[in-house]
C-alpha positions in Angstrom: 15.3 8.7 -14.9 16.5 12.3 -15.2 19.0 13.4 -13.2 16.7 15.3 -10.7 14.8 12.3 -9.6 18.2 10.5 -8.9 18.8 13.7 -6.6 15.4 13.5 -4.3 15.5 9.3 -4.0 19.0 10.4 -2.6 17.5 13.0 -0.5 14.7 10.6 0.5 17.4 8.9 2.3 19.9 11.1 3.4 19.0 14.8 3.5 17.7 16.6 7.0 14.2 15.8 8.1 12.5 18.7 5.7 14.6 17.5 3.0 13.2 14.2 3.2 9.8 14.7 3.2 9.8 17.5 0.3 12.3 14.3 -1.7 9.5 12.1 -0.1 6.4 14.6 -1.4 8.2 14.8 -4.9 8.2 11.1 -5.8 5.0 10.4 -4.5 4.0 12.8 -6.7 6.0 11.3 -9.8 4.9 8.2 -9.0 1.4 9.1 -9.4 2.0 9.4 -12.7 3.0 7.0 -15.5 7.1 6.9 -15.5 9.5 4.7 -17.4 11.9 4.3 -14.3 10.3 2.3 -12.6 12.6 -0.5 -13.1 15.5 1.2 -12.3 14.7 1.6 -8.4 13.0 -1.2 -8.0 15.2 -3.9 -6.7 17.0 -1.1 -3.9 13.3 -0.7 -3.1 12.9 -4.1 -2.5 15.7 -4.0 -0.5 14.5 -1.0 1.4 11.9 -2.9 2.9 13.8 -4.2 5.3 16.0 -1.3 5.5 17.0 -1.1 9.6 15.4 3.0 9.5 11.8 2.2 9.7 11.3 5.5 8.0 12.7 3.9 4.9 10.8 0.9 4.6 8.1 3.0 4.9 8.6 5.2 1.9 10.1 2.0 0.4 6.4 0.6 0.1 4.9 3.4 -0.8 7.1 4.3 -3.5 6.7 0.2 -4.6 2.9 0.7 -4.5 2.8 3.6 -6.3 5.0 2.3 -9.3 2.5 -0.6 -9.3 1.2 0.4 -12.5 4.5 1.4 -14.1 5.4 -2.9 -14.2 5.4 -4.2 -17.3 7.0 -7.4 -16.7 4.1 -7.7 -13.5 7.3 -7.9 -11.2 5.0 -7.4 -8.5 3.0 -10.4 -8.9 6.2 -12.0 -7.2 7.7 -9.3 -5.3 3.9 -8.6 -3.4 4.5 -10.6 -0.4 7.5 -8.8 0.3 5.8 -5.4 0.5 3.2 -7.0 2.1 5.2 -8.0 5.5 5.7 -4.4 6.1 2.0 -3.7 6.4 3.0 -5.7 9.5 6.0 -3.8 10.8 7.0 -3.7 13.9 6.5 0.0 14.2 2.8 0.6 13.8 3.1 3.9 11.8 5.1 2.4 9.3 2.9 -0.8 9.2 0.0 1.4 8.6 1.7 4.0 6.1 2.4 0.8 4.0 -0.8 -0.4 4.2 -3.0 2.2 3.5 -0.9 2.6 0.2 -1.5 -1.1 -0.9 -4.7 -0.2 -2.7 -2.2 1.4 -5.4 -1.2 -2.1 -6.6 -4.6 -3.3 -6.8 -5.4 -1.0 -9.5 -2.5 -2.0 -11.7 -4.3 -4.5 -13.5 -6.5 -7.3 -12.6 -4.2 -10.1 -11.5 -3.2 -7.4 -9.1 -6.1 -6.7 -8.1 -7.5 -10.5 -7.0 -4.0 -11.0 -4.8 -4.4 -7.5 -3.2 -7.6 -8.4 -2.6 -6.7 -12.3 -1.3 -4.3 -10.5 1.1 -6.7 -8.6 2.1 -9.8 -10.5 3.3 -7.2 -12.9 4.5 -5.9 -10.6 7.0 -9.5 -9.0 7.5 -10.9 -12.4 8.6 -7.5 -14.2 10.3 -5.9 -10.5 11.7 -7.7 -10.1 14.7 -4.9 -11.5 17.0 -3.6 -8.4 16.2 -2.8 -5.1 18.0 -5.2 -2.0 16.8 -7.1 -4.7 14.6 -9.7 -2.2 14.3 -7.7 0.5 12.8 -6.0 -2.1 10.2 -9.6 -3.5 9.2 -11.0 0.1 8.5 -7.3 0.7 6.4 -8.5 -2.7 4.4 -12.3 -1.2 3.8 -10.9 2.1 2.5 -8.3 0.2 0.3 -11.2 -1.7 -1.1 -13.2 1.4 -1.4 -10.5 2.9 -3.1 -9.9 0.6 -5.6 -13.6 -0.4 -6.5 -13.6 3.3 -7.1 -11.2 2.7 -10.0 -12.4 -0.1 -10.7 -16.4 -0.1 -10.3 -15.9 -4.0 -9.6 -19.1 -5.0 -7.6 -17.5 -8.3 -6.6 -15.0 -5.8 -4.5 -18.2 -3.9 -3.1 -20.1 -7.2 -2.3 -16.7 -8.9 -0.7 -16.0 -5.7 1.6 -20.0 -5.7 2.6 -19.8 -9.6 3.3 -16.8 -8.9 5.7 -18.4 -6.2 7.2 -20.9 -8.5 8.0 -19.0 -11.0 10.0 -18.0 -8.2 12.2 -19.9 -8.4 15.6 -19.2 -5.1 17.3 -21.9 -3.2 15.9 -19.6 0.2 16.8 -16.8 -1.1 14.5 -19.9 -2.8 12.0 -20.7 0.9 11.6 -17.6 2.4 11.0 -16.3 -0.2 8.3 -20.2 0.7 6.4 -19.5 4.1 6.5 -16.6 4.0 4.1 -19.1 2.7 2.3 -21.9 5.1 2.1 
């Protein structure tokens, strides 16, 4: 990691609020890309999960999703649950940031892909308990939108459809088939 990319994780952290979310702007857009750092961030962002700053632990998981496809040695395939408790985080926004970025693992490979998608129609079908359920089920269709248009896996098209199915509000039947369309 060039010396740069050192400076904005730093700023991620510690610089003013614009300073933060330019840092915050830069590695997301890093990450987007192949990089051959991954490794070296990736246990503090581990531990940034359940940093005490809900702001970190959201970038934290984003960052983690986003660096996905930048594990060779499929660390994720262990380290997933963790990242996936703050799609539950106390703070909604930072439960939702983290989960609508969660789609970015699935597309890593295909073991990835079956747990992000295990996690997902687990939560879809057991999550309705809940608060703003509705909002965290439409997240889950547009994750599985998004990676079936990676992909172009139909079993990821048929599962979301099934789920959508099972939905009995026809209001909220509608929405979840419009990410669809």
């Amino acid at each position: 990691m060039d010396n740069q990319m050192k400076i904005e994780f730093e700023k991620s952290k510690t610089g003013d609020k614009e300073e933060r979310f330019q840092a915050y702007q830069t590695i997301l857009k890093a990450t987007d890309q192949k990089v051959d750092w991954a490794y070296e961030v990736w246990d503090q962002l581990l531990e940034d999960l359940s940093h005490k700053d809900n702001h970190q632990r959201s970038r934290a998981a984003q960052y983690l999703a986003n660096l996905a496809k930048n594990d060779p040695d499929m660390r994720m395939m262990k380290d997933f649950s963790k990242l996936w408790e703050v799609t539950k985080d106390e703070k909604f926004v930072t439960a939702r940031h983290s989960l609508q970025s969660i789609w970015k693992v699935g597309i890593a490979g295909t073991p990835q892909q079956e747990m992000v998608m295990e996690y997902m129609v687990d939560r879809f079908e057991n999550g309705t308990e809940a608060k703003n359920y509705t909002l965290i089920r439409n997240d889950i269709m547009q994750n599985m939108k998004n990676i079936y248009d990676y992909s172009n896996d139909e079993t990821i098209k048929q599962t979301a459809l099934n789920l959508i199915e099972t939905v009995d509000d026809q209001k909220y039947r509608k929405k979840y088939m419009n990410i669809w369309k």
